[in-house]
C-alpha positions in Angstrom: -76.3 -85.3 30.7 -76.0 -81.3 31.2 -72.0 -82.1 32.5 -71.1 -83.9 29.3 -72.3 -81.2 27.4 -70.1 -78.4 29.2 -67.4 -81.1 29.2 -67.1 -80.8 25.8 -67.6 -77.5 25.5 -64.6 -76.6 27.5 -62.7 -79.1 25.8 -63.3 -77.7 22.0 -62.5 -74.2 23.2 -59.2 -75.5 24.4 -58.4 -77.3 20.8 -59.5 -74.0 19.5 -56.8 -72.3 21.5 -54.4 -74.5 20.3 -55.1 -74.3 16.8 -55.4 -70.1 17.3 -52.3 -70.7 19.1 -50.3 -72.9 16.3 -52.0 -70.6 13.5 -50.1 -67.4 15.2 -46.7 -69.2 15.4 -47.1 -70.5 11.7 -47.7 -66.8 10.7 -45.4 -65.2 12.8 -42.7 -67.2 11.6 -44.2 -66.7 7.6 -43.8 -63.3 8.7 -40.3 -63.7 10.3 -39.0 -65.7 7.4 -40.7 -64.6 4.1 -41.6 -60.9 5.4 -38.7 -60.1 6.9 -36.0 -61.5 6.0 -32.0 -61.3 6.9 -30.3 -59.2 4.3 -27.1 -57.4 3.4 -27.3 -53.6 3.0 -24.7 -51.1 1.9 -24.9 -47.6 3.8 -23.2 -45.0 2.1 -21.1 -42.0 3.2 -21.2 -42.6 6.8 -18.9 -39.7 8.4 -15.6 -40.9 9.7 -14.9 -38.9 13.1 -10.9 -37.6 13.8 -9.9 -39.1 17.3 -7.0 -37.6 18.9 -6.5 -34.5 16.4 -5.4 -32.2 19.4 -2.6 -34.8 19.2 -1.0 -33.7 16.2 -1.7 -30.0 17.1 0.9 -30.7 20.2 3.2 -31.9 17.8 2.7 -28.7 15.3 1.1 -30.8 12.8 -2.4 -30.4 11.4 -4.5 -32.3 8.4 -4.2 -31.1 5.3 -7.7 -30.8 2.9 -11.4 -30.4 4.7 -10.6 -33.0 7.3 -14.1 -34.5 6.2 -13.8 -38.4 5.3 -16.7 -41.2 5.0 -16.7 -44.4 4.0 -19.3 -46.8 2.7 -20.2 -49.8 5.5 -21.6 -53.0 4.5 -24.6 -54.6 7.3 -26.5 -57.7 7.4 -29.6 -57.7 9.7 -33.3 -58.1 9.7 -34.7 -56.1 7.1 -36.9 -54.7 9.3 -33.6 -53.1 11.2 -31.9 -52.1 8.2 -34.4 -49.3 7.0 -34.3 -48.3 10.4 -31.4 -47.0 10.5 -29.6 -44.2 7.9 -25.8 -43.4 7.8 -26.5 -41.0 11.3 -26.7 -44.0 13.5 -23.5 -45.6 12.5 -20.2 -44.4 14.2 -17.4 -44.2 12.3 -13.7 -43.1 13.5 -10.2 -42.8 12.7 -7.7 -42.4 15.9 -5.2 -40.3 14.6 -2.4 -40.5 18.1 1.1 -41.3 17.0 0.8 -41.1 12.9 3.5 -38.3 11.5 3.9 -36.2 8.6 2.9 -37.5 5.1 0.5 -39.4 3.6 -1.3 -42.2 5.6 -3.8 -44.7 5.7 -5.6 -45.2 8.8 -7.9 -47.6 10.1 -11.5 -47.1 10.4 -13.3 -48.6 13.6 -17.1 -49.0 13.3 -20.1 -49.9 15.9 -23.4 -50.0 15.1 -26.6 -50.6 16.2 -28.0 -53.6 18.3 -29.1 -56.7 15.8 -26.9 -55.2 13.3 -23.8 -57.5 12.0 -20.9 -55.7 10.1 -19.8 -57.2 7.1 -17.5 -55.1 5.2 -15.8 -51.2 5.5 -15.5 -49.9 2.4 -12.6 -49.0 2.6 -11.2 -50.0 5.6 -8.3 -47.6 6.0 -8.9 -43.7 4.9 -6.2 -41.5 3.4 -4.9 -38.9 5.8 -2.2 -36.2 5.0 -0.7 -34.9 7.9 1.9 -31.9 7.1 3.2 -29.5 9.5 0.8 -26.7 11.4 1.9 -23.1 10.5 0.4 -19.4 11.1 1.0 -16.8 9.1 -0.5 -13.1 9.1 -2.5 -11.3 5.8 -3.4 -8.1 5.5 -7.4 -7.6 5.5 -8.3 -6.2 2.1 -11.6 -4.4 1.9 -13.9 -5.0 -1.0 -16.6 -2.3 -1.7 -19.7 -3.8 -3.3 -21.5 -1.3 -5.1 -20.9 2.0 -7.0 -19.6 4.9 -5.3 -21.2 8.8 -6.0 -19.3 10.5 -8.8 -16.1 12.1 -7.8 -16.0 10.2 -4.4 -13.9 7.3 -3.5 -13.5 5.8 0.0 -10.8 6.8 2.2 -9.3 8.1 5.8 -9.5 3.8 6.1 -8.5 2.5 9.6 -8.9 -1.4 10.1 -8.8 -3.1 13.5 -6.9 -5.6 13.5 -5.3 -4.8 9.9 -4.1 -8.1 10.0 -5.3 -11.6 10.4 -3.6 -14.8 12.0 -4.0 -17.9 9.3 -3.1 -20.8 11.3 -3.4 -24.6 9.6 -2.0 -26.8 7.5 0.8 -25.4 5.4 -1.0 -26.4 2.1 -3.9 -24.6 2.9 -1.9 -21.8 4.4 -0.2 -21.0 1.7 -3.2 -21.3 -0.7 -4.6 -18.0 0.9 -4.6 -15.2 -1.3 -5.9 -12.4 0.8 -8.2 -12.0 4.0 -11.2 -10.3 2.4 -14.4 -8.1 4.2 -17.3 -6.5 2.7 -19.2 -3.1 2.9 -21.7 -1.7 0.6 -20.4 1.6 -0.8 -24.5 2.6 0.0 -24.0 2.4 3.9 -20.5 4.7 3.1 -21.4 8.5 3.9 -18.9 11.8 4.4 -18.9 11.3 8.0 -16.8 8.5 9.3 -18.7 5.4 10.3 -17.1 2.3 11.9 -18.8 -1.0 10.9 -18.2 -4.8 12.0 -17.9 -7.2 9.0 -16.7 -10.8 8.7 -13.4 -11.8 7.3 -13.3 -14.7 4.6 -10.1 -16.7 3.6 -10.0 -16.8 -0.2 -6.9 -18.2 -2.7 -6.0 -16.9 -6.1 -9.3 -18.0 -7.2 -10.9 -16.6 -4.5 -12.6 -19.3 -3.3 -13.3 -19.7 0.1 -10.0 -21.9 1.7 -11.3 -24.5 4.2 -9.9 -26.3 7.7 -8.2 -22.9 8.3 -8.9 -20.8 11.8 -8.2 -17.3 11.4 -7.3 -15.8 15.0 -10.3 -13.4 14.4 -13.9 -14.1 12.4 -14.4 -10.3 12.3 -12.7 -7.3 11.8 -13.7 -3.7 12.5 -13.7 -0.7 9.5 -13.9 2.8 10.2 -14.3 4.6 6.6 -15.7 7.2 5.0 -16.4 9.1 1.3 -14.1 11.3 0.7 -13.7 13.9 -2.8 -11.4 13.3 -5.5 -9.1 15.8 -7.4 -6.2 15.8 -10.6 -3.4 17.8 -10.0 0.0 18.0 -11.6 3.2 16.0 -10.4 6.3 17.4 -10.2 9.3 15.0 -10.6 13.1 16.0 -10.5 16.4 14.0 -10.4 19.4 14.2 -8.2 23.5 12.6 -9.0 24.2 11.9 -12.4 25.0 9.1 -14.5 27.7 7.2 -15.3 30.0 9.0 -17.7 29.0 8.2 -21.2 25.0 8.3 -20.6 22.2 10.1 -20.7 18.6 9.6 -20.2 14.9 10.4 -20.4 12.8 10.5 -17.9 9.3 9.8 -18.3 6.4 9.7 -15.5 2.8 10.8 -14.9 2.2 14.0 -15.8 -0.4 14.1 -13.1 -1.9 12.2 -10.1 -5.5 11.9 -8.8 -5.7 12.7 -4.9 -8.3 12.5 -2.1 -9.3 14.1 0.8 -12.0 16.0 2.8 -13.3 19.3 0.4 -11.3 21.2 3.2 -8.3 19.3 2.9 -7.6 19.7 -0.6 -9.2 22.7 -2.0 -6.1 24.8 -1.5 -3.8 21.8 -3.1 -2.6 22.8 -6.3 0.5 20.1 -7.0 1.8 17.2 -5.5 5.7 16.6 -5.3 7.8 13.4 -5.5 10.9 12.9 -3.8 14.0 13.3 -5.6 14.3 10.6 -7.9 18.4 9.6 -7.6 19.9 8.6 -10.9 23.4 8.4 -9.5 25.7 5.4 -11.6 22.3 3.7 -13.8 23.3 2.4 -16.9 20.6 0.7 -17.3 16.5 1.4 -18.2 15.1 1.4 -14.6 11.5 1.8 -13.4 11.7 3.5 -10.0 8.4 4.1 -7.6 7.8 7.2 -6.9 7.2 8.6 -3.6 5.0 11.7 -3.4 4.8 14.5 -0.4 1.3 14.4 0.6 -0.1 17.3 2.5 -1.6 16.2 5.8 -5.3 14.5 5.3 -4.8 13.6 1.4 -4.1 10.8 0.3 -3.4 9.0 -3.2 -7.0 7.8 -5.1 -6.7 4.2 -5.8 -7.9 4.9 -9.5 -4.5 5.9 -10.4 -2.2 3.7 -12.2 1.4 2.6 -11.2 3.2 5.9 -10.4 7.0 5.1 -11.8 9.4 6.8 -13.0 11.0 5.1 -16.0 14.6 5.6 -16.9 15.2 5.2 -20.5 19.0 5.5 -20.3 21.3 5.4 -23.5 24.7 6.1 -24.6 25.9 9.8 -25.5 28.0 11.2 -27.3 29.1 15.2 -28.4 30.3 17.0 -31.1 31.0 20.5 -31.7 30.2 22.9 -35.1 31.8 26.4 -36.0 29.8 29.2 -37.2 30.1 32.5 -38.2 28.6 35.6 -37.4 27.1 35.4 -41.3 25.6 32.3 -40.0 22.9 33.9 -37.7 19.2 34.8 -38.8 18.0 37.8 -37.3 14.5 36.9 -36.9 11.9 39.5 -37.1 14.5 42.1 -38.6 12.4 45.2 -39.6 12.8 46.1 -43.3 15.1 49.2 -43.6 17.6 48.4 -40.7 20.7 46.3 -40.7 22.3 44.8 -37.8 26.2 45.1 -37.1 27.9 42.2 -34.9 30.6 42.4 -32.8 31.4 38.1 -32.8 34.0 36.2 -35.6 32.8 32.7 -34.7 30.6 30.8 -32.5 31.2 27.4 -31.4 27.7 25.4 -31.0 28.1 21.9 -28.3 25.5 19.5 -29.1 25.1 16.1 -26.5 22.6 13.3 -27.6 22.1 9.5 -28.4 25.2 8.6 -29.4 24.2 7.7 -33.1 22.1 10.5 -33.4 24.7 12.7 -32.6 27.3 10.9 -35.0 25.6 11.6 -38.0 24.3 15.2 -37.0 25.4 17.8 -39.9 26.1 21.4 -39.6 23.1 22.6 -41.6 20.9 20.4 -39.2 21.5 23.1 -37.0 20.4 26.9 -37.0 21.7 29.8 -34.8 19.1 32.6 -35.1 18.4 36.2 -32.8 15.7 37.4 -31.9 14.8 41.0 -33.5 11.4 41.8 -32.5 11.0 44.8 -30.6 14.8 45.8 -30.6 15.0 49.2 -31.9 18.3 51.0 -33.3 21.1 51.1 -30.9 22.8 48.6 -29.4 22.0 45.5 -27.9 22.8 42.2 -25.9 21.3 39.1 -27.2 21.6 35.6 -26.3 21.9 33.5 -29.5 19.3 30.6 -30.1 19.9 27.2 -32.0 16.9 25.0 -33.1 18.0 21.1 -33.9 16.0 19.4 -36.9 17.0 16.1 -34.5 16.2 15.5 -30.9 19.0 16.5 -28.8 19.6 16.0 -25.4 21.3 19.2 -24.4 22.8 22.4 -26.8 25.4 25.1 -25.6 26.5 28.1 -27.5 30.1 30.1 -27.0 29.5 33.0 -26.8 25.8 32.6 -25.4 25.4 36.2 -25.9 26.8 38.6 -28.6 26.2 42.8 -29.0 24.6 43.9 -31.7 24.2 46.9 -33.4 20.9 48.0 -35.0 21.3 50.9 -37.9 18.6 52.9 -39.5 19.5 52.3 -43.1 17.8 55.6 -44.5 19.7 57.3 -42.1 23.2 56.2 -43.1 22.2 56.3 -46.2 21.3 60.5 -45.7 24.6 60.8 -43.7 26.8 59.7 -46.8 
């Protein structure tokens, strides 16, 4: 009687297990089915990685743009897989060996992860510009942010290396504008410091070029403040120009230089070079080149410093006059003045229609009186023009003169 009962004992336990069993597979496969289900996914972005670029470099090509590509990839898996994974576990790449110059479309290979199935590459081929790999070198051009001390300006600049290698694509190559470092005018002091700063690659915009390599990330500055003074420019001409010409020369009046207080204390003018006006026949704007003492140099506050050639066509004429013809400025009242000239021949040379319709009594010949006493003199005769002229000569330039008392000739008769 006791066996029977632990017979069936044992055997419910087992039907037990089977049902526990059979309950489990019906929920795992609920769970399989319902719960997780297979699905399509779309992963977006995923980066596309360049094989084979040194490839192209050997053949003195490089990519033009970023070089960055993606591309969207379609999946189907358990869902349970899918939002496992994010666009990082997916590899994505582009073999770039034996494609040329231009533009080109270029497969994408994918793998992904295990119990993943690829379904679509959107798209399947990326757009690739190949053009040809060039290097050329920019100057480094220093930018100072901040305000500098009044009267002070940066100077004595040495740059190491002055230039920079810009090696890529010839698109992006030639989109650079200038290599560019920093320094704050508040680290900048009398004495000369050196400091390190990085280089950036910047177009006409001057925003930062990409997929360049510049054969140096920094570049070294030695600097300092240095004082600022105005002092006059002197500017003079050598030749002549073509026969039938003349000109006017205009330039700055002035220039703004630099230097140590030492350096240019004792300056007190800066010189140009000669400018040469030899044949021009035409207006000209000609840089001028100054003669800089030792240790100054040119402030960067100054404007273009040109000389401009206004040139023009001439033309002379000559007037007579007589000796009545002459003022005698600043005669004293009681004295008379006897001259020793008939005629004087007055040589005027100006713009060519300004001279054309010059009259005589546009002109006046005059002598100086004041402070001549009686006796005789030698005086250069003067001419003032009521029109600009470019030059005036007088034959005789000089005349002798006698000054009589007139009381005293007057007592004598």
């Amino acid at each position: 009687m006791k066996d029977n009962k632990t017979g069936k004992t044992d055997s419910g336990r087992t039907i037990s297990i089977i049902i526990s069993i059979i309950i489990a597979l019906l929920l795992w496969s609920y769970v399989i089915i319902q719960v997780n289900p297979t699905k399509e996914e779309t992963i977006p972005r995923v980066p596309v990685q360049l094989l084979n670029v040194q490839s192209l470099t050997a053949r003195q090509l490089a990519i033009a743009g970023d070089g960055e590509y993606t591309v969207d990839v379609v999946v189907e898996g358990r869902r349970a897989d899918i939002m496992k994974i994010s666009s990082e576990d997916i590899v994505a790449e582009a073999d770039l060996f034996g494609w040329s110059k231009g533009e080109n479309y270029i497969p994408v290979n994918v793998k992904l992860p295990p119990g993943l199935k690829l379904v679509e590459i959107r798209s399947a081929k990326i757009k690739v510009t190949i053009e040809d790999l060039v290097a050329l070198s920019k100057p480094v051009n220093v930018v100072y942010r901040g305000n500098f001390p009044a009267n002070t300006e940066e100077g004595d600049l040495e740059l190491r290396p002055a230039e920079i290698e810009v090696t890529g694509a010839k698109s992006a190559v030639e989109s650079v504008n200038e290599i560019r470092a920093y320094i704050d005018v508040d680290d900048l002091s009398t004495e000369r410091k050196t400091f390190q700063s990085e280089v950036i690659p910047l177009n006409q915009a001057e925003i930062i070029v990409e997929n360049v390599n510049l054969s140096s990330s920094y570049v070294n500055i030695s600097v300092r403040l240095l004082q600022l003074k105005e002092v006059p420019l002197v500017v003079e001409t050598t030749g002549s120009l073509a026969e039938g010409y003349g000109a006017e020369i205009n330039a700055p009046q002035s220039v703004l230089i630099k230097g140590t207080k030492a350096a240019i204390q004792d300056v007190t003018f800066v010189r140009a070079e000669p400018v040469d006006i030899t044949g021009i026949t035409n207006n000209a704007k000609i840089p001028l080149t100054l003669q800089l003492p030792e240790g100054v140099e040119l402030s960067n506050k100054n404007p273009s410093i040109v000389a401009e050639i206004n040139v023009e066509m001439i033309g002379t004429k000559q007037f007579e006059f007589t000796a009545d013809d002459i003022l005698l400025d600043g005669l004293t009242k009681g004295k008379t003045v006897n001259t020793d000239v008939a005629e004087v021949i007055v040589s005027v040379t100006g713009r060519k229609e300004v001279v054309e319709q010059l009259q005589r009594d546009q002109l006046e010949l005059y002598i100086e009186m004041e402070g001549l006493t009686t006796g005789s003199h030698t005086v250069p005769i003067m001419v003032s023009s009521r029109v600009p002229l470019h030059n005036i000569t007088v034959d005789p330039p000089e005349i002798r003169i006698t000054i009589l008392d007139t009381e005293q000739e007057n007592l004598n008769e």
